[in-house]
MIVEXMAR-99870 format. One line per 10 residues: number of its first residue (from 1); for each residue x, y, z of N, C-alpha, C. Coordinates in steps of 0.2 Angstrom, whole numbers. Atoms other than C-alpha are relative to their C-alpha. Example, Ala and Ser with C-alpha at 12.3 -4.5 7.8 and 13.67 -1.06 7.14 Angstrom:
! residues 2
1 = 4:-6:0:62:-22:39:4:6:0  -4:-6:-1:68:-5:36:-4:5:3
***
This chain:
! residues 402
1 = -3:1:-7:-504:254:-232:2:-7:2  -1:8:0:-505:235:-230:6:-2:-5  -6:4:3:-493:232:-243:6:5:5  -4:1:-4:-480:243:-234:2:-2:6  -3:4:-8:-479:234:-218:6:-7:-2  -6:7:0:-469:220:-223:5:3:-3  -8:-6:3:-458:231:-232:5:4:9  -3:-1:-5:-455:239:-215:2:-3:5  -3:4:-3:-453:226:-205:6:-5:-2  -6:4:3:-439:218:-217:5:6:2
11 = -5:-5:2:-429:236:-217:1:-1:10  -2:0:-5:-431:235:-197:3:-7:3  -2:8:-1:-426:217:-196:9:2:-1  -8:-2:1:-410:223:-205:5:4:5  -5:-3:-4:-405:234:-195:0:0:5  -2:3:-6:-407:226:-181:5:-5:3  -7:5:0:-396:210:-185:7:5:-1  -9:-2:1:-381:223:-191:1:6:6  -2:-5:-7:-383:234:-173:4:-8:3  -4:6:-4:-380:215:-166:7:-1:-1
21 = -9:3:3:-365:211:-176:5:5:1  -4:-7:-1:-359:230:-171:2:-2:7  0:-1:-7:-363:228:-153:3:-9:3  -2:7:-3:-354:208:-150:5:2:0  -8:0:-3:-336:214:-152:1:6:2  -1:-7:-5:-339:231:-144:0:-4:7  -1:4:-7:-346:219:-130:6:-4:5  -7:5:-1:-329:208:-131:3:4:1  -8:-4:-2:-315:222:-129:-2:2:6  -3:-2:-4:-324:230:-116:1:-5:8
31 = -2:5:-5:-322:213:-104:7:2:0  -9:0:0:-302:214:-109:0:-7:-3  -4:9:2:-291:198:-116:1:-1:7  -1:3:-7:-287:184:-103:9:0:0  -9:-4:-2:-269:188:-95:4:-5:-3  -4:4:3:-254:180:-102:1:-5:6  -2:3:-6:-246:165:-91:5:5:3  -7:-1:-4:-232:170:-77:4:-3:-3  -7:6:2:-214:165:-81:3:-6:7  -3:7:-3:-209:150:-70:5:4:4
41 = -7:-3:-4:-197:156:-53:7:-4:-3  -7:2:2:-178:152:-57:2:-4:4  -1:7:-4:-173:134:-53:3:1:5  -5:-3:-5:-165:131:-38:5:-5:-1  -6:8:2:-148:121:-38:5:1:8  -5:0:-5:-134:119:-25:6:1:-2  -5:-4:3:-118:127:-27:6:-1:7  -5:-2:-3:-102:128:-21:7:3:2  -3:-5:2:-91:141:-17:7:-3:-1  -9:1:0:-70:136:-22:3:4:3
51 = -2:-1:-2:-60:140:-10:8:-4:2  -3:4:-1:-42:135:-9:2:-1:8  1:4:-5:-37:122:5:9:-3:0  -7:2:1:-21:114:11:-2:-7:-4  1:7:5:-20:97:-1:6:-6:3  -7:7:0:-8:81:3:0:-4:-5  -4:4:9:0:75:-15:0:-7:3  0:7:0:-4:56:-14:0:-3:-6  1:4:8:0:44:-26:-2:-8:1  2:6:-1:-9:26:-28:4:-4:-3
61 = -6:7:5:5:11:-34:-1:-7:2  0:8:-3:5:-7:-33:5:-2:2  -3:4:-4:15:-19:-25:-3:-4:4  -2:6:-2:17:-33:-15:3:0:6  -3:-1:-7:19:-39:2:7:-5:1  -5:3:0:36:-46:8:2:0:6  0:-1:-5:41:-52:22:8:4:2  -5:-4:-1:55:-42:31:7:-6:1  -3:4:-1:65:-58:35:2:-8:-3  0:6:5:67:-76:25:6:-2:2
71 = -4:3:1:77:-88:32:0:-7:-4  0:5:1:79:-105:25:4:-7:2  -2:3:-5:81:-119:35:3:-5:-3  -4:6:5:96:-133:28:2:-2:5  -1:4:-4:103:-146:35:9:-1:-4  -8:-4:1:123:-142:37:3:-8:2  -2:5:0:128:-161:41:-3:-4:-4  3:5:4:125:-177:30:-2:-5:8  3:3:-6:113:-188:39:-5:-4:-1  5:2:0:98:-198:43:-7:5:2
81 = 6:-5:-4:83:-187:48:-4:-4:4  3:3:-4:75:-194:63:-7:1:0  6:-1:-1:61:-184:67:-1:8:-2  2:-7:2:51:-167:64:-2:1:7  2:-4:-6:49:-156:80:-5:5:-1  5:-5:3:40:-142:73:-7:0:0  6:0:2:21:-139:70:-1:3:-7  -3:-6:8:20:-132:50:-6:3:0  4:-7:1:12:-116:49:-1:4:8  0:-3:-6:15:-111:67:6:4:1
91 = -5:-7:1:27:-96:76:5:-5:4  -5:2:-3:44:-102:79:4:4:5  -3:-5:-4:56:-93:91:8:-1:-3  -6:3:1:73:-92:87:5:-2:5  -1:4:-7:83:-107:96:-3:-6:0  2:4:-3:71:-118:95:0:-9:-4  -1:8:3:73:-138:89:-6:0:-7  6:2:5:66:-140:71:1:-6:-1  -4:8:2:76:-156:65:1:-4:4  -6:4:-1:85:-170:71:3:-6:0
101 = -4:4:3:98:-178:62:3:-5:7  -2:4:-2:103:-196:67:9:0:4  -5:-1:-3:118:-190:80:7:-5:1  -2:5:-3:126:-207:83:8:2:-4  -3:0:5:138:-206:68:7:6:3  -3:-7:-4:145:-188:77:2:-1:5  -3:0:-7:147:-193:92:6:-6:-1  -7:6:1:160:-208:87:6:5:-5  -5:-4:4:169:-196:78:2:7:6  -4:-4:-5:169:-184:93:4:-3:5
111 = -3:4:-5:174:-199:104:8:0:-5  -6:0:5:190:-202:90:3:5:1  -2:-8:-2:194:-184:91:3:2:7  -2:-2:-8:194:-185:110:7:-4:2  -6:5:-2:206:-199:110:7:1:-4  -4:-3:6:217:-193:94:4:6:6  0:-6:-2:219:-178:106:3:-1:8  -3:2:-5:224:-188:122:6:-4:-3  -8:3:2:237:-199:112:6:7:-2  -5:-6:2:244:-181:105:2:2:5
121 = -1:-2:-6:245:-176:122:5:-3:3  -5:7:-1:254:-191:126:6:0:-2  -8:0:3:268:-189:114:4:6:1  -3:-7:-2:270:-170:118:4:-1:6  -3:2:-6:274:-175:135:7:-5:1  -3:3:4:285:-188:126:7:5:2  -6:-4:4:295:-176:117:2:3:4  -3:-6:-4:297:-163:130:5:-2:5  -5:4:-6:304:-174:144:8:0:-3  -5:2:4:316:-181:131:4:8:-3
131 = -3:-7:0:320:-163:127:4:2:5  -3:-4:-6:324:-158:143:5:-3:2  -7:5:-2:336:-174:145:7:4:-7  -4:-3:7:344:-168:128:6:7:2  -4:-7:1:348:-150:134:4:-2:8  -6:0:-5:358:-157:150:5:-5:-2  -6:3:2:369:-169:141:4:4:-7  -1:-3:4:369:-156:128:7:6:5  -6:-5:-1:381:-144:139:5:-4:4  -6:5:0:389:-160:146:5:-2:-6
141 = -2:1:4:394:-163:130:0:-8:-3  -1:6:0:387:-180:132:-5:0:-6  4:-1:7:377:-178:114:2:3:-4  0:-3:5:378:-172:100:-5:8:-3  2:-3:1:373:-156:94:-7:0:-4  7:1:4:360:-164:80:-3:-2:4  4:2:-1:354:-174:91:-4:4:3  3:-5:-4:348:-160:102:-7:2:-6  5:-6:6:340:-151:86:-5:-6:-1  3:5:0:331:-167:82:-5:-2:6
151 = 4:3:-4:324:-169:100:-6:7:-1  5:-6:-1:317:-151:99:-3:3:-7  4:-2:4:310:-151:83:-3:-6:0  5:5:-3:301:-167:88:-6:0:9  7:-5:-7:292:-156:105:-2:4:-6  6:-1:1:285:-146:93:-3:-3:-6  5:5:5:279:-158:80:-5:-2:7  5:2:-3:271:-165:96:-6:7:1  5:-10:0:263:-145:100:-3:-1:-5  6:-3:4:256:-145:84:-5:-5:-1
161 = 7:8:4:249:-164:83:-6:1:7  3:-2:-4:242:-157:99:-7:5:-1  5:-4:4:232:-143:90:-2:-3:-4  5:4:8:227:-155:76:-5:-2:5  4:5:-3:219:-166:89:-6:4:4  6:-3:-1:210:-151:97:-4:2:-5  5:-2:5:203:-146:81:-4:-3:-3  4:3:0:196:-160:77:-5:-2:5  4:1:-4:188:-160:94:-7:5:0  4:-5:2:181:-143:88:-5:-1:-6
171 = 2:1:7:175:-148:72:-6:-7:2  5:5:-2:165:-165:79:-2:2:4  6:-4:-4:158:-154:92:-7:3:-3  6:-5:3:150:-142:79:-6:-5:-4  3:6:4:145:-159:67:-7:-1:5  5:2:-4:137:-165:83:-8:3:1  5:-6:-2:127:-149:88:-2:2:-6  6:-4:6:121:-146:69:-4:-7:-2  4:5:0:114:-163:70:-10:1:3  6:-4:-1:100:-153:79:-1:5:-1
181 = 3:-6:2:92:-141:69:-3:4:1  4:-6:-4:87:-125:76:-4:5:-5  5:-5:1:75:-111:72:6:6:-2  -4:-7:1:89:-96:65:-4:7:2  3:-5:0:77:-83:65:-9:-1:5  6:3:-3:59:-81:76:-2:3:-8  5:-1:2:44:-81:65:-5:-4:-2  3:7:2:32:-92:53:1:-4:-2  -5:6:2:39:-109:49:-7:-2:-6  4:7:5:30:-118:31:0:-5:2
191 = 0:7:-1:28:-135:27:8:-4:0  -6:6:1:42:-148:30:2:-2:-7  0:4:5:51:-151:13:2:-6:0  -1:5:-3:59:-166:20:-5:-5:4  1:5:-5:53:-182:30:2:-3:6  -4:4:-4:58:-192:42:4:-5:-2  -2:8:4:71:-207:35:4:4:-6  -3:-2:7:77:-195:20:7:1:2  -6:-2:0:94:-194:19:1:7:0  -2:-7:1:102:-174:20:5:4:2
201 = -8:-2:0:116:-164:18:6:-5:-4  -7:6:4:125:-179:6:1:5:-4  -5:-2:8:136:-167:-6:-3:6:0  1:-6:1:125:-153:-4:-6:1:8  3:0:-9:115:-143:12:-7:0:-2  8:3:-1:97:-149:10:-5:6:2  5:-4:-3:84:-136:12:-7:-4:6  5:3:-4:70:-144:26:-6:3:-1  8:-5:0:58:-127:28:4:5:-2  1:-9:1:55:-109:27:0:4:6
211 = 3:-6:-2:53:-96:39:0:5:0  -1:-9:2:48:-77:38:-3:2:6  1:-2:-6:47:-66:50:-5:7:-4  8:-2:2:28:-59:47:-1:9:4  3:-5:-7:28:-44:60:5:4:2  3:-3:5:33:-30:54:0:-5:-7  -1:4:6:30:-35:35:3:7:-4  -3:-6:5:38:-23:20:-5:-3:-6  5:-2:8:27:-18:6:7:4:-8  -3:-1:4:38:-17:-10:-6:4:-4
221 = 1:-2:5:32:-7:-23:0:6:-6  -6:-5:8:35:5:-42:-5:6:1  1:-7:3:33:22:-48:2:1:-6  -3:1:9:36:26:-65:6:9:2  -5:-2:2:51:37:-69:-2:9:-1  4:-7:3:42:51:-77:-4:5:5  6:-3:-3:30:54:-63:5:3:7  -4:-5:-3:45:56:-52:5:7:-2  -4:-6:3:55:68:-63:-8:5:2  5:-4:2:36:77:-62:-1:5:8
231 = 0:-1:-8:37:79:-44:6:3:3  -8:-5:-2:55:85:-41:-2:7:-3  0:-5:1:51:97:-52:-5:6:1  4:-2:-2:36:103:-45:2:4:9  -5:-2:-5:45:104:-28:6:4:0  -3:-6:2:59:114:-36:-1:5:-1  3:-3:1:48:126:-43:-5:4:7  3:-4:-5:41:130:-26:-9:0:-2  7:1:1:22:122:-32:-2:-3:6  0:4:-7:24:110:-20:6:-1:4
241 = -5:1:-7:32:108:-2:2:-7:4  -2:8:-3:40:91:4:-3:0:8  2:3:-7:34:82:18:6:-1:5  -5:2:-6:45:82:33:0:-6:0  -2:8:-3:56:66:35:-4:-1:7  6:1:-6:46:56:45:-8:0:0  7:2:2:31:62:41:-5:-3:-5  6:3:3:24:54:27:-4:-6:2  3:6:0:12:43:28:-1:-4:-7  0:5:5:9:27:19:-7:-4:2
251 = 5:2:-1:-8:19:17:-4:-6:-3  -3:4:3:-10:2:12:-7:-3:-2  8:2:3:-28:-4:0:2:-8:-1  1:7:3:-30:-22:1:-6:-2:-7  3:3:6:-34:-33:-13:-8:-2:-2  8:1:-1:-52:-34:-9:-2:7:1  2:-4:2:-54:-17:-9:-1:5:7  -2:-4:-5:-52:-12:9:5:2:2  -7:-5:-3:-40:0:19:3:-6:6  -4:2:-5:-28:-9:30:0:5:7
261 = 1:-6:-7:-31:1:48:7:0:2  -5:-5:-3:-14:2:53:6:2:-5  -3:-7:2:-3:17:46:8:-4:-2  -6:-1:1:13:13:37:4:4:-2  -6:-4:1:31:21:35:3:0:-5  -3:-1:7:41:25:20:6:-2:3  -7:1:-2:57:17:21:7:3:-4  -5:-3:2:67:20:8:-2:1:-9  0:0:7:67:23:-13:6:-1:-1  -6:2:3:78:15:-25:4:4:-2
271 = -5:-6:2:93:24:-33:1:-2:-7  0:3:6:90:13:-49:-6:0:-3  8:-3:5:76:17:-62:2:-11:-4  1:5:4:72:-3:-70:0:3:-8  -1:-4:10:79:1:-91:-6:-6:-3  4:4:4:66:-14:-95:-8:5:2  7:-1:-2:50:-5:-86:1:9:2  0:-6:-1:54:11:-82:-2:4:7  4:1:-4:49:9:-66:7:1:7  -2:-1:-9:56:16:-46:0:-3:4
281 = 3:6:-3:54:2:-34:2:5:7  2:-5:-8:49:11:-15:-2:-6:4  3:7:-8:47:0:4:-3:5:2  2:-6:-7:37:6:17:0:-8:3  3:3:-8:32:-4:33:-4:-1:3  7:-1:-2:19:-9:39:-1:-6:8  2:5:-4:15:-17:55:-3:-6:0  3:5:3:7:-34:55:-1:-4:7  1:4:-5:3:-41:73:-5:-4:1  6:5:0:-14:-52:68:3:-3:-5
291 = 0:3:6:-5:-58:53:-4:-1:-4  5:0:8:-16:-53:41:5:2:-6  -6:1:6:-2:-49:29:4:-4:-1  -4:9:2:4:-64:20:6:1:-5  -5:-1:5:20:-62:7:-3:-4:-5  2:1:8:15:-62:-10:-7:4:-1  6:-3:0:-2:-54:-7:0:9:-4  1:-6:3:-6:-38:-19:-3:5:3  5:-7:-5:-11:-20:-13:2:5:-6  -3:-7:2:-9:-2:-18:-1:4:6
301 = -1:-4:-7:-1:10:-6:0:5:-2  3:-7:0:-7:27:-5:3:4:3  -7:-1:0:10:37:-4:0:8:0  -3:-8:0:10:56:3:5:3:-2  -6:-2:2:24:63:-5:3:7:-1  -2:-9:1:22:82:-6:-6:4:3  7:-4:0:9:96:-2:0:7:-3  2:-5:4:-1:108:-10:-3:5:5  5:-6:-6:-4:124:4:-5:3:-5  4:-4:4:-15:134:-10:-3:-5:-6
311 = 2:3:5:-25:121:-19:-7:0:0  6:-2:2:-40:124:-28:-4:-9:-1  2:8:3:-53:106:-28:-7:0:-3  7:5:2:-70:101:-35:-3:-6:1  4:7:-3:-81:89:-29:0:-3:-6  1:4:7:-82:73:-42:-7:3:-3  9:0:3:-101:74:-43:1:7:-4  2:-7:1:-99:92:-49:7:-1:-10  -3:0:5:-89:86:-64:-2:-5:-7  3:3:6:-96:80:-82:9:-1:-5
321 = -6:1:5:-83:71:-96:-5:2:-7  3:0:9:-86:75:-114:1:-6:-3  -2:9:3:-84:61:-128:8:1:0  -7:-2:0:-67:69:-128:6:-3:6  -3:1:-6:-63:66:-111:2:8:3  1:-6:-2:-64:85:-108:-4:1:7  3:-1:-6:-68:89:-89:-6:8:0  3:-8:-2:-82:103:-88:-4:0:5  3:0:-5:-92:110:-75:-5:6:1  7:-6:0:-108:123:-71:3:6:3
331 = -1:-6:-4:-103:139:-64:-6:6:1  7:-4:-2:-115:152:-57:5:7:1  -3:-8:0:-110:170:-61:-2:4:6  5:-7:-4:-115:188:-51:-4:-1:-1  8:-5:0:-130:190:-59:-1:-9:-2  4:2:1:-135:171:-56:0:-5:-6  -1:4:9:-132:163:-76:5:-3:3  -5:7:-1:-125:147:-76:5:2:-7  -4:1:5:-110:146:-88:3:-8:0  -5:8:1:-100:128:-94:9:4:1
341 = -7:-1:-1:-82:129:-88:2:-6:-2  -7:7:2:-68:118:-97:5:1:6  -5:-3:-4:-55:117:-83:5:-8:-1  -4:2:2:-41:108:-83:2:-7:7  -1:5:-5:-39:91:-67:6:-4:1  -5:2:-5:-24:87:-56:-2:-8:1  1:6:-6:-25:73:-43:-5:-2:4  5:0:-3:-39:66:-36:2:1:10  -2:-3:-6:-38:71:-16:-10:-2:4  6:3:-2:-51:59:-7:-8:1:-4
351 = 5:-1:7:-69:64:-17:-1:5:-3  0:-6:5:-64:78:-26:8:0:-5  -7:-2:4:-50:83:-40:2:7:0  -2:-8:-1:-38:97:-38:0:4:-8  1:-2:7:-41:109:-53:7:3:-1  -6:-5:0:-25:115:-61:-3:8:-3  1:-8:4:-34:128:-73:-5:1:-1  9:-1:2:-53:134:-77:-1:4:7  4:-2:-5:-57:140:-61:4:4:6  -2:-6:-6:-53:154:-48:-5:0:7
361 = 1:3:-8:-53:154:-29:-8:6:1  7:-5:-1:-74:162:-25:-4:-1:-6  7:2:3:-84:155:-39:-3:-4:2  3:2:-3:-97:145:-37:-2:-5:-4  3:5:5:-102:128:-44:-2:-3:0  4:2:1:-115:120:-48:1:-10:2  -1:7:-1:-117:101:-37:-6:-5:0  10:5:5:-136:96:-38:-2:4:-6  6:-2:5:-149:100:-49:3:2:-8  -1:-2:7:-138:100:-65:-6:1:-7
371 = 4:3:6:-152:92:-76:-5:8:-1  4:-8:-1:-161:111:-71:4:5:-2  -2:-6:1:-148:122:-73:5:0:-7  -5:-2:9:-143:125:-94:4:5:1  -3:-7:3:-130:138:-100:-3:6:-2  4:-6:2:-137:155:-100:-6:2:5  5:-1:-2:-151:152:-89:1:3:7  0:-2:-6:-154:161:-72:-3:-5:5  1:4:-6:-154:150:-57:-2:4:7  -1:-1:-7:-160:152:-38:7:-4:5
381 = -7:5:-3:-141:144:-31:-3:1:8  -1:1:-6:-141:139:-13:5:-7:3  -6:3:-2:-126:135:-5:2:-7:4  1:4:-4:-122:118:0:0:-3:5  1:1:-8:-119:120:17:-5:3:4  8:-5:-3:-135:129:20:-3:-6:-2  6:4:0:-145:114:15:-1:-5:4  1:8:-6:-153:102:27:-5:-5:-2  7:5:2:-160:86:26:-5:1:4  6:2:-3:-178:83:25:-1:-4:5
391 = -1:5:-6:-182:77:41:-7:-6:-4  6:5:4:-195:60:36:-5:2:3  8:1:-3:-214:61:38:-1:-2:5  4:5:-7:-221:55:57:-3:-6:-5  4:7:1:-228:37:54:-8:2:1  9:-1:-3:-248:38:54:1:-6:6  2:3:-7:-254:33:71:-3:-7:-3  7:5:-2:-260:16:75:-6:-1:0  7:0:-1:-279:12:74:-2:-1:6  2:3:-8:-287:12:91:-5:-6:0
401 = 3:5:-3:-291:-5:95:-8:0:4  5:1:-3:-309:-10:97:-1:-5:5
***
């Protein structure tokens, strides 16, 4: 009996370790497995819906300011120059004294002229007396018929030495009065290219100054050739509808990168296409009464030319380039799936481009949260006029003072 106790207690040993090993994964299943994770809600993004909108067809060009007027001040007598009247870089009026030429010279030649003009006078009266004795001894018979024709073609040799003599009166009056040089047009006068003491006018007429008339000013500038043929024909075609004469505006980017505030007019387009550049030359007008427009000064003018009543746009932000230079963009289906759209980019129209192809009026596209929303995946879209800014956090309070 002794000997089998250890024999039993080994058979019970056993089968009590292989009840454990039965009963550990019956324990486990009937806890359960631990749940899978959730899937993640559907990003949100902001979207928005394409609607067409009326468009104004502008085009950005260079050019150049010009003044509307440019006279150039010469000196139309030969002469000494006395003095300068003017201020250089100041507004002239027209009329007003810029030069003036050493007179003295002028006036001795209008004196001569006066006197030249009192002797011809002198002789007319001469001849004419003598005429009138002529034709009463002419029907006396106390002359001679030559002599008659003789007296009376020596009245009007005086008659005409009498009109020489006033012409020269004319003519050293003007000499005189172009000894002082006036202002032809009102505006801004340059530098004096003259001095005082320079001789001007000898053999040819001496330029002095400049002056332009600042206010309004003319904005020249080009168009290329191709882009007008693109434009008639677009208007042709009934795509685009012209601007009422009169109405276009003209808008004018200085060279620093700012807008000119006041609004210019379209004056006129060439009728001449440049054969070396290919290029249309177009004015407008621009007002200028602070003179901040200088002639020579660079811009681009921003040139309504047509409009688009049914034009489809896209915000910039909302458009990606390839390495291609391929414009594409996010779109949010019915059912929520972003898609990539290739579409095809018109004219930029303040911060969006108008789209010519890819995209139809009621889709919806993708303008934040691109980096969230891939091709294929389902988004939560919210419209971008529905979203408002986060108002900021209140400031913490101040500590209360002990």
């Amino acid at each position: 009996m002794k000997a089998d106790i250890p024999t039993t207690l080994c058979r019970w040993s056993a089968l009590s370790l292989a009840g454990l090993a039965l009963l550990a994964p019956t324990s486990g299943c009937k806890r359960g497995a631990a749940p899978a994770p959730a899937a993640p809600p559907p990003a949100e993004v902001t979207v928005q819906t394409i609607s067409p909108r009326r468009v104004a067809v502008t085009n950005e060009l260079p050019g150049r300011i010009e003044a509307v007027r440019i006279a150039q001040v010469r000196a139309r007598v030969a002469g000494i120059l006395l003095r300068r009247v003017f201020e250089e870089g100041a507004d002239v009026k027209a009329g007003d004294v810029l030069f003036e030429i050493d007179p003295a010279p002028f006036k001795a030649n209008l004196a001569s002229a006066q006197a030249s003009l009192a002797k011809a006078e002198a002789a007319q009266k001469q001849s004419q007396a003598l005429l009138g004795r002529y034709k009463g001894l002419l029907e006396a018979e106390a002359v001679s018929r030559q002599d008659y024709d003789n007296a009376a073609a020596a009245a009007l040799q005086a008659a005409a030495e009498v009109q020489v003599a006033k012409a020269a009166i004319t003519n050293a009056t003007l000499s005189l009065g172009y000894a002082t040089v006036t202002a032809p047009i009102s505006g801004r006068i340059g530098r004096a290219l003259v001095t005082e003491g320079a001789l001007v006018g000898q053999n040819e007429s001496t330029p002095l100054a400049t002056i332009q008339q600042l206010d309004p000013v003319d904005f020249d500038f080009t168009q290329s050739s191709t882009e007008v043929l693109r434009l008639r024909r677009a208007l042709a075609a009934g795509t685009l509808k012209s601007v009422a004469p009169g109405a276009a505006q003209v808008t004018l980017l200085l060279e620093d990168g700012t807008n000119y505030q006041q609004p210019g007019k379209l004056l006129f387009s060439d009728i001449t296409v440049d054969p070396n550049t290919g290029m249309l030359t177009l004015r407008a007008e621009f007002p200028n009464p602070e003179r901040l427009l200088l002639p020579g000064m660079f811009g681009r003018a921003r040139v309504e030319q047509a409009v688009q009543e049914e034009a489809l746009t896209v915000p910039m932000r909302a458009v990606a380039r390839g390495a291609a230079g391929n414009a594409t963009v996010l779109v949010v289906g019915p059912d929520n799936k972003v898609e990539a759209r290739q579409i095809k980019l018109g004219d930029a129209v303040d911060e969006a481009w108008i789209v010519t192809a890819g995209l139809r009026a009621g889709e919806r596209v993708v303008l934040e949260g691109l980096q969230k929303a891939r091709p294929g995946a389902v988004v939560n879209p919210v419209a971008a006029d529905a979203v408002r800014p986060v108002a900021p956090a209140p400031a913490p309070a101040a500590p209360a003072k002990k």
